[in-house]
Structure formats: structure tokens, C-alpha cells
C-alpha positions in Angstrom: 222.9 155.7 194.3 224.2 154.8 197.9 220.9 153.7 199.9 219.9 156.2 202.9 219.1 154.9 206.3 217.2 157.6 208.2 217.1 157.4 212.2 214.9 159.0 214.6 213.7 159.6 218.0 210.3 160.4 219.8 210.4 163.6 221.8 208.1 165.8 223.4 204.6 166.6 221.0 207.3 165.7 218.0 210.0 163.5 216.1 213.4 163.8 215.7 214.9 162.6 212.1 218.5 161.8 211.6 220.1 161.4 208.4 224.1 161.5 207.9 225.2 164.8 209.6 222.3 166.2 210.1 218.9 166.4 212.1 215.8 167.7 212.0 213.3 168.5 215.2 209.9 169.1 213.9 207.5 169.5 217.2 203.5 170.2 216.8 203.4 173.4 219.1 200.5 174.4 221.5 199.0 176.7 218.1 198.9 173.4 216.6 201.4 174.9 213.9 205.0 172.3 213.2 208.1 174.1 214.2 210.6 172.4 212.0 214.4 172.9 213.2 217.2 171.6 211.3 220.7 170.8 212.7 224.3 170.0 211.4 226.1 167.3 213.2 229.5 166.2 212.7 229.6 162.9 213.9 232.9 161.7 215.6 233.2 159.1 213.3 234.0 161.3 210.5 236.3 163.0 212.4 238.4 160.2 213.9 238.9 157.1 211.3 239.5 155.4 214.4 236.0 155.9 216.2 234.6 154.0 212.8 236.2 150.8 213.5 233.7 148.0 214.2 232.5 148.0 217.6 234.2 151.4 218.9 231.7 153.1 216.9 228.5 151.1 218.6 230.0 153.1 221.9 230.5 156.2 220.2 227.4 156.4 218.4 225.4 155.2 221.1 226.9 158.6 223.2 226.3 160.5 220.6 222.7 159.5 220.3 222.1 160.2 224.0 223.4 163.3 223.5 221.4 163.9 221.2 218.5 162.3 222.2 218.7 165.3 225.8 219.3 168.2 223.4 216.1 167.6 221.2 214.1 166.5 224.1 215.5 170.1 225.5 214.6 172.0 222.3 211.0 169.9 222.4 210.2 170.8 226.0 210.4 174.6 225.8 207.1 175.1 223.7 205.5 174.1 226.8 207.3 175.4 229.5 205.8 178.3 231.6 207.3 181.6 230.3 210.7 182.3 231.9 211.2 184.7 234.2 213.3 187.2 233.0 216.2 187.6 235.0 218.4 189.3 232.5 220.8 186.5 231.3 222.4 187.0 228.6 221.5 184.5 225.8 225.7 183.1 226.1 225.4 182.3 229.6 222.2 180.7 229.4 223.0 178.7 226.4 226.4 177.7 228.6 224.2 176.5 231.7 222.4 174.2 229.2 225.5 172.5 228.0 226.7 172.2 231.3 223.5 170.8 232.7 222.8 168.8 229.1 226.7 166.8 229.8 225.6 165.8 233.5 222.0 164.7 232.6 224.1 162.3 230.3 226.0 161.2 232.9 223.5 160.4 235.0 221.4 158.7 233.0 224.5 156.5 231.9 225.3 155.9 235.5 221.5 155.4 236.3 221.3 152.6 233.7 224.8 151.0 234.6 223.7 150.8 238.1 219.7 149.5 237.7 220.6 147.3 234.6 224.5 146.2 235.4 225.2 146.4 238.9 221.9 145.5 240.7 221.6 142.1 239.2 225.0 141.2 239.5 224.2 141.8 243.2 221.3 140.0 243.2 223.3 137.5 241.5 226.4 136.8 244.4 223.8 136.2 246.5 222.5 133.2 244.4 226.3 132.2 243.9 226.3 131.4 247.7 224.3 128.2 246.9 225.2 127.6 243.2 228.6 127.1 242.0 228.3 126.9 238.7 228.9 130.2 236.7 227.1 129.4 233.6 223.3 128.7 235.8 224.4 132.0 238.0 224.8 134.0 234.9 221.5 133.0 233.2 220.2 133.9 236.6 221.6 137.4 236.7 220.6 137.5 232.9 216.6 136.8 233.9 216.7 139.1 236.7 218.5 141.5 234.4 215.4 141.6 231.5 213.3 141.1 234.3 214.3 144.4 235.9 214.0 145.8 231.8 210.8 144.9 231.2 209.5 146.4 234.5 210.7 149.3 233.9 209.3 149.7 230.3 206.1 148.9 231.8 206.5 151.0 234.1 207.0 153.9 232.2 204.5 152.7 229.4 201.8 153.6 232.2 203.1 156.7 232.9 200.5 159.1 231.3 202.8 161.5 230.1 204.8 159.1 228.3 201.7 157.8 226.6 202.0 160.7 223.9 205.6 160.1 223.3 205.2 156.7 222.5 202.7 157.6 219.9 204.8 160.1 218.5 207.5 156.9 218.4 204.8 154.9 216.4 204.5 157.3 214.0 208.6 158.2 213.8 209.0 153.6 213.1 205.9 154.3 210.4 207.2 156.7 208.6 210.7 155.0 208.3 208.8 151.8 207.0 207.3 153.7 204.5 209.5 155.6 203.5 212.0 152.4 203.3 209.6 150.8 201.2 209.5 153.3 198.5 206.3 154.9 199.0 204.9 158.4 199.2 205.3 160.0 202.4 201.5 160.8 203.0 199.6 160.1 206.0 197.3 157.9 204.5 200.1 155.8 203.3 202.1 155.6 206.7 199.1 154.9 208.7 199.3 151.6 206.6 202.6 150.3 208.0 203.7 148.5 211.0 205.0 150.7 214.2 207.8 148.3 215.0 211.5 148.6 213.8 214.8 146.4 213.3 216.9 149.2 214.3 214.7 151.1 217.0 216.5 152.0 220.6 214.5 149.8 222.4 215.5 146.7 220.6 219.0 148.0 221.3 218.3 147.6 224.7 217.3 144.3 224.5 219.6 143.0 222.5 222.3 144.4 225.3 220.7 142.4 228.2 220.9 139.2 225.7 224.5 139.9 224.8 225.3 140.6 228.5 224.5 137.4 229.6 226.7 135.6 226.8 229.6 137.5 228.0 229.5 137.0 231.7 228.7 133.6 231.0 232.4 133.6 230.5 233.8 135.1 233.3 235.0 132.9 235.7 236.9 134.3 238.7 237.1 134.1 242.6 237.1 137.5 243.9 233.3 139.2 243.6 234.7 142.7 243.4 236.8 141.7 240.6 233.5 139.7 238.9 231.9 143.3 239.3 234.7 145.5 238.3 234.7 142.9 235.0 230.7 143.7 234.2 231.7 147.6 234.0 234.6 147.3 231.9 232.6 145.0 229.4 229.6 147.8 229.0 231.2 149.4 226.3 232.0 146.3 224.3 228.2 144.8 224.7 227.0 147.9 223.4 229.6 147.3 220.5 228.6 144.3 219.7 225.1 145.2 220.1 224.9 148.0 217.6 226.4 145.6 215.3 223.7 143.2 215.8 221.2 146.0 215.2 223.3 147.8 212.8 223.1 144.1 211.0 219.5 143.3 211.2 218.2 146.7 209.7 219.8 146.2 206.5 219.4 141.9 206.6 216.2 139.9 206.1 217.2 136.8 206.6 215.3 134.4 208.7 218.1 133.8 211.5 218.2 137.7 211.8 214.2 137.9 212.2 214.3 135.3 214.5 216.9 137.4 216.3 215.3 140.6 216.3 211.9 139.3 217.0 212.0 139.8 220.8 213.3 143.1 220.5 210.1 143.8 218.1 207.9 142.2 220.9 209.2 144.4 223.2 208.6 147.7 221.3 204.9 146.7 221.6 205.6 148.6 225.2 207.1 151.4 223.7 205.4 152.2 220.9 201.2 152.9 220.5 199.7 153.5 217.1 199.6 157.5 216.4 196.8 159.5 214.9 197.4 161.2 211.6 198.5 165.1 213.3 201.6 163.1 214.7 202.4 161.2 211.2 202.4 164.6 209.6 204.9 165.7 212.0 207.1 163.0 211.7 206.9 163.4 207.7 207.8 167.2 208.1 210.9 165.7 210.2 211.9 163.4 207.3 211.6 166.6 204.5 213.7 168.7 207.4 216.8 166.4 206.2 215.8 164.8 203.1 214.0 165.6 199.9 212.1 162.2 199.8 210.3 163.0 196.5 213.6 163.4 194.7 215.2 160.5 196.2 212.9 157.7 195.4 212.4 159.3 191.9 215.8 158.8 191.5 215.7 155.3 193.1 212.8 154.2 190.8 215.0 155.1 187.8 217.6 152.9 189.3 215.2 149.7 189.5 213.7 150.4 186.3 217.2 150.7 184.4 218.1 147.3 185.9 214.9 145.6 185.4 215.2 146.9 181.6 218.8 145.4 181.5 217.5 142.2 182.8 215.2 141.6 180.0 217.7 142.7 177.7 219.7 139.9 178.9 216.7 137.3 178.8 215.9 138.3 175.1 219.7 137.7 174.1 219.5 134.4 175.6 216.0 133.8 174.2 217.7 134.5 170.4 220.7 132.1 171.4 218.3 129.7 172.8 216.2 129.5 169.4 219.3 129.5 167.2 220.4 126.6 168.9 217.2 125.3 168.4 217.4 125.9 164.9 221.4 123.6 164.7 219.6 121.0 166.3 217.1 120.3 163.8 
């Protein structure tokens, strides 16, 4: 049985689950009761071979998570908006004038983080080429001021009071994907047990960008500053490739060079995550049930183990026998 990696996402009083093509929104609403909404999602990867290929799909699926990540956010906010004034909009139109607003948000908030993460310190950093010539040192320059400007803003936004409650809704979306990854029942008692931090989590994504940015324009070389500029932005899309590989990588690899890796990633997540109480773990486990029947899944997986651990000794006792009959010739 092919093993299921499950993805998710804080949102507003709630957890977003992803699993294949589909998603599930579960959101603890002002009555306390969990809204669960389920979702089918056709990635573009399954619809273009060609979007699959290594390092095209870390660009696709990272649009595709942001997305996304704006239309469950959307769906999350409105059981806590102030009742809409009815204006008599047809359900269409309104739904349209989401979609339209939902694409530029996106936009935006790409252009927002090429400009703050991308273009600021490479401005910074012509300044410091005025009195260094030497690419590699002006690049691990732009690279500090780079995580720098990262880390400030996660911090920033940690404080925020608002975002407080997402971030523990975060905790409890890495806790339940640790528990459930290590095979055991999805009950708040037994998330509550496991670490908040994750290989694959967005914010280590991040990270691991700003890392793999600095690599790259270690490498570039040439004269003209609006040409070094012009460069950074049309490398974005391949450090994100090569990023999701990286993370892509690490969440299914335990090696010691990949912990090492992912460890300041992890570190950093101690920003973006807070430990959840058990009301937010039970919403995150009715997110995981919204596109996954857990119970049947590791029963099955169990089998699995215990059929190969029963062939293993199977083995052992043949070579046990051939062992003692050899035995047995020798004397």
C-alpha cells in the first residue's frame, strides 16, 4: 500500500488538511460546533505530465498552495465576519467578485514577498558592492540581510495578537501529522504527545529559499546592476524548485545530513508555531477524517508490517535449520 503524505495549513479558528486531490477545511465556529468542508482539487500536475517534472512542479505547487492557502483562509474568515448587508447579489456574481479578488490577493502577496525578500536586499546589497568587489562576500551579504529581513518579519507577525491563535491552530495541524505519521490513534491525548515542528512545514520552505538564494547569486557575476536585478527575478521560480525538492526530500529522509539541513528551518518554526490546547487538536483531527479514513488506513498499514515481520522470521528459521544441519556435517 503506497504511503500517504497528508499536508495542511493553519487558518482562521481551524486547519486545513490536504491529501492527493482533495482538502478538507474543518473551522471551530463561534457555537463552538466544527464545520467540516470537504473539497476536490485537481492538481495541475495531474493534468499536465509536464508541470510534474522535477523542479517545475516546486513552482507549480507552490501557486497552487497559495491559492489555496487565500481560499480556505476566505472560507475560515466568514464565521466571524459581521452579517452582510444584503444588497441583493446574486450568489454568481458574488462568488465571481471572490475569484477575481482571491487571483489579485495572490498576486500581491507574490509581488509583496518578491519585492521585501528579493529585491530590497539586493538593493541593499549594490550599495555594499560600492566598496567590496568581490561577488561571493556581497552575496553572503545580501543573503544575511535577506534572513535578516525574514526573521523580522516572522517576529513581527508572531507578536501580532491575532496571529497568536493561528499559530496554535499550526501547532496542532504539525501534531497531528506527527502522529498520525507515526502510526498512532488520532486522539487528542495522543497528539498532544508529539512535537509541533515539521520537515515539510511552509515556513521551513521559506527558509530553505533564502539559503538556496544566496548559493545561486553567489554565482552571478555580471557588470550592469539592472541586469544583476533582472537575474534575481528570473531565478525565483527555480529557487523555489529547488527548494521544494529539498523539502519534498527531507519529509520522507532521516538521514543525519538531511536533519542537519532541515534543523534551522525547525528552529525557525519555533516563531510560527505555539503549542495548541486540546479544542484545536480535535479540530485538526476532524480535518484529517474530512480526507482520510485514518482508522482504516493504519489497520491496513499494521497488516502490512506484521506480514513482513512474519516473513522475516520465516526466513531466520530456514536459515536457523540450514545453520544446524551444517552443524550436524561438521561433526
Amino acid at each position: 500500500m503506497e504511503k500517504v503524505y497528508i499536508g495542511g495549513q493553519a487558518v482562521i479558528e481551524g486547519v486545513m488538511m490536504k491529501n492527493k486531490d482533495q482538502y478538507a477545511i474543518a473551522v471551530r465556529k463561534p457555537d463552538q460546533t466544527i464545520d467540516v468542508k470537504v473539497e476536490n482539487y485537481v492538481a495541475m500536475g495531474d493534468r499536465v505530465p509536464f508541470f510534474r517534472v522535477p523542479i517545475i512542479r516546486g513552482v507549480v505547487n507552490f501557486v497552487e498552495s497559495l491559492v489555496i492557502g487565500m481560499k480556505t483562509l476566505t472560507y475560515s474568515a466568514s464565521f466571524f465576519e459581521e452579517e452582510e448587508e444584503k444588497q441583493g447579489a446574486s450568489k454568481v456574481a458574488k462568488k465571481g467578485g471572490e475569484s477575481v479578488l482571491m487571483f489579485f490577493t495572490v498576486v500581491v502577496s507574490i509581488l509583496l514577498a518578491v519585492g521585501l525578500f528579493i529585491l530590497f536586499p539586493a538593493w541593499i546589497a549594490e550599495f555594499i558592492r560600492r566598496g567590496i568587489d568581490n561577488n561571493i562576500v556581497v552575496a553572503l551579504f545580501e543573503g544575511v540581510i535577506r534572513l535578516a529581513v525574514f526573521l523580522i518579519y516572522v517576529l513581527g507577525i508572531s507578536l501580532m495578537n491575532d496571529m497568536k491563535r493561528v499559530f496554535m491552530y499550526h501547532g496542532a495541524e504539525h501534531k497531528t501529522i506527527n502522529c498520525f505519521e507515526a502510526g498512532e490513534e488520532l486522539t487528542p491525548e495522543n497528539v498532544m504527545k508529539y512535537t509541533r515542528f515539521h520537515k515539510r512545514c511552509g515556513t521551513s520552505f521559506l527558509f530553505i529559499v533564502m539559503i538556496v538564494s544566496i548559493l545561486f547569486f553567489m554565482v552571478i557575476n555580471v557588470d550592469n546592476a539592472v541586469l544583476r536585478i533582472a537575474l534575481r527575478l528570473l531565478l525565483v521560480p527555480v529557487i523555489a524548485g529547488v527548494s521544494y525538492e529539498f523539502i519534498r526530500l527531507a519529509g520522507r529522509n532521516d538521514s543525519w545530513i538531511v536533519k542537519v539541513l532541515s534543523a534551522p528551518g525547525l528552529w525557525v518554526q519555533r516563531l510560527t508555531t505555539r503549542e495548541p490546547d486540546e479544542e484545536m487538536i480535535e479540530v485538526a483531527i476532524a480535518s484529517v477524517e474530512g480526507v482520510l479514513d485514518w482508522r482504516a488506513y493504519q489497520k491496513e498499514m499494521r497488516g502490512e508490517a506484521d506480514s513482513e515481520d512474519e516473513e522475516a522470521v520465516d526466513e531466520d528459521s530456514d536459515y536457523e535449520d540450514d545453520a544446524y544441519e551444517d552443524d550436524d556435517l561438521r561433526d
